[in-house]
C-alpha positions as CSV (number, residue, x, y, z in Angstrom):
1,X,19.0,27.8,1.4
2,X,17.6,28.1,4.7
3,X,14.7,27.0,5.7
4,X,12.1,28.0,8.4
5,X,9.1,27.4,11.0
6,X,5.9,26.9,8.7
7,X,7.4,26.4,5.1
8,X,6.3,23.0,3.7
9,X,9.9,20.3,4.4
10,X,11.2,19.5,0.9
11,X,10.2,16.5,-0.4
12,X,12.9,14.1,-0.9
13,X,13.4,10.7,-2.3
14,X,16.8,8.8,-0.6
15,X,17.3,4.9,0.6
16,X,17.3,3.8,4.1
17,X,19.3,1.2,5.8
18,X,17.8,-1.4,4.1
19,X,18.0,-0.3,0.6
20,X,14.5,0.2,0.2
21,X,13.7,4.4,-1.3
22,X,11.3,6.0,1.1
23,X,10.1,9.6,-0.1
24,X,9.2,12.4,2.8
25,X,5.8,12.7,1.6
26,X,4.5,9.3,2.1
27,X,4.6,10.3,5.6
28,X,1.9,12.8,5.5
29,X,-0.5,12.4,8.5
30,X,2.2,11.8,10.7
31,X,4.1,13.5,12.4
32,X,7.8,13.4,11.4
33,X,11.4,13.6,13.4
34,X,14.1,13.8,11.0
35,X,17.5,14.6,12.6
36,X,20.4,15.3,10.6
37,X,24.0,14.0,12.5
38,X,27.7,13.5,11.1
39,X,28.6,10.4,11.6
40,X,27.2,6.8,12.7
41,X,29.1,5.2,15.9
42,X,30.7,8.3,17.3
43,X,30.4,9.6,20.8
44,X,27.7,12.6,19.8
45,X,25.8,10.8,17.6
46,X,25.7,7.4,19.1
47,X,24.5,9.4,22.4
48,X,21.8,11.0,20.5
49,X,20.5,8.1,18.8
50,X,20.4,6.5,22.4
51,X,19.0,9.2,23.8
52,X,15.8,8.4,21.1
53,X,15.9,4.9,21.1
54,X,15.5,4.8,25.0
55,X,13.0,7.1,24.7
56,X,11.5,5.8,21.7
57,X,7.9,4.4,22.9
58,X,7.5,8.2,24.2
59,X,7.4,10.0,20.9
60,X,5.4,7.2,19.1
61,X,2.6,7.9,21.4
62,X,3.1,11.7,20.6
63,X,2.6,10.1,17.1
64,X,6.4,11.1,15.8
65,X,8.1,9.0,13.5
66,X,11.9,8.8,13.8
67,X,14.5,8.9,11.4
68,X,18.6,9.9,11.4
69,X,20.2,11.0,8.2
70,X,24.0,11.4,7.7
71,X,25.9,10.6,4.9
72,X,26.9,7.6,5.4
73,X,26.4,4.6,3.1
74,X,24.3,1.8,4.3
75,X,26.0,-0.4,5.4
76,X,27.3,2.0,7.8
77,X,23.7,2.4,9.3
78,X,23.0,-1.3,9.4
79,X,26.2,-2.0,11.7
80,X,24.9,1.4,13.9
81,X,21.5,0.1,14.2
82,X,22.7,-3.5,14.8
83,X,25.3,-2.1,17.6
84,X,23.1,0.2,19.1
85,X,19.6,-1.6,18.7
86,X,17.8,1.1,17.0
87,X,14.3,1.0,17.0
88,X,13.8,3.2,13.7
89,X,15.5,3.4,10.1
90,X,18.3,6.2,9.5
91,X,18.5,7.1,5.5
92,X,21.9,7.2,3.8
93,X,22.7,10.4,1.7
94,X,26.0,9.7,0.4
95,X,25.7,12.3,-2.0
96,X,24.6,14.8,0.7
97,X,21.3,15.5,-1.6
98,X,18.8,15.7,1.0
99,X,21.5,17.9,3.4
100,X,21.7,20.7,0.5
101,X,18.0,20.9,0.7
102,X,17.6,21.0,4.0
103,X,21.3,23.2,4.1
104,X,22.8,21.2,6.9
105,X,26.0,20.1,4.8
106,X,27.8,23.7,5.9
107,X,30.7,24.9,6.2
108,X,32.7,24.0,10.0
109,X,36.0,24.5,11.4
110,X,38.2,22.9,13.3
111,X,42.2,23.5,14.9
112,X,42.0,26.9,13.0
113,X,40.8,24.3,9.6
114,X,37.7,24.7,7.8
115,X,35.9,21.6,6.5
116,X,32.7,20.6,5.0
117,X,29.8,18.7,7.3
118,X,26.6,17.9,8.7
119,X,25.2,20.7,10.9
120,X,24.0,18.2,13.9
121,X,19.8,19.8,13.2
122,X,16.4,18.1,13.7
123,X,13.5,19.2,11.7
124,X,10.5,18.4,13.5
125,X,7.7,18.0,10.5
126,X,3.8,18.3,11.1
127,X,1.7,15.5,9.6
128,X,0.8,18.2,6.5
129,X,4.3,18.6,5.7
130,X,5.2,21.8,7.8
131,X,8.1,22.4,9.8
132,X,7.1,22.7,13.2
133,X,10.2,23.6,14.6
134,X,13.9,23.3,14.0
135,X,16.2,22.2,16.6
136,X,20.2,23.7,16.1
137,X,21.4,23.5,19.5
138,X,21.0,20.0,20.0
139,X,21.7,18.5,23.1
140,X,22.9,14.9,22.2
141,X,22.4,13.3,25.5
142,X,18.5,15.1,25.8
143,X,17.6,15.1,22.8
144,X,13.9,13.7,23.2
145,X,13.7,16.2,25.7
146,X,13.7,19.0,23.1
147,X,11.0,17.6,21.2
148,X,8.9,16.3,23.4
149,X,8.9,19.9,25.7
């Protein structure tokens, strides 16, 4: 399924780090970041949560609220946050649920090997529920830069 600009985000229902079920649409009227990455505390990913953190007071003042989703469990999240003092919560989708909807669990390769993962994507969501736009070629280190343009 691919989604794009101006469809209504699915709705989704998944836990974040602290075990506590958030669902998309009890963010309506704000605006939502929600960036899909592969994997908590490695080089790409730690840069790009970084690159949000340090940049974090920014988009709250655009009115953006922030969250990462891989699949990892988490606990995994709780040790990224903790090690990289994230300011905002990162939902665990084990089960890659939410990655099938938003068709960011695809297939990659990798020495000539094909594997399944995360499509590094951010979905930026207007406060209706709306993509606004849909960032593929993320750049890790300049990330808020993309949203923010």
């Amino acid at each position: 399924m691919s989604l794009e600009v101006g469809q209504m985000a699915p709705d989704f229902e998944a836990k974040i780090e602290t075990g506590e079920t958030i669902k998309l649409s009890d963010y309506r009227g704000k605006k939502v970041i929600l960036y899909f990455y592969p994997k908590d505390n490695t080089p790409g990913c730690t840069a790009q949560a970084c690159n949000l953190r340090d940049n974090y007071e920014a988009l709250q003042k655009a009115g953006y609220v922030v969250f990462g989703i891989s699949s990892d469990s988490e606990k995994s999240h709780q040790k990224f946050i903790e090690k990289q003092s994230l300011p905002f919560s990162l939902i665990a989708d084990p089960e890659k649920e939410v990655h099938e909807l938003y068709g960011t669990w695809v297939e990659k390769s990798m020495y000539g090997r094909s594997y399944m993962g995360t499509a590094r994507t951010t979905f930026v969501i207007d406060e209706e529920g709306k993509i606004e736009e849909i960032i593929e070629k993320v750049k890790t280190k300049d990330h808020t830069a993309q949203i923010l343009k």
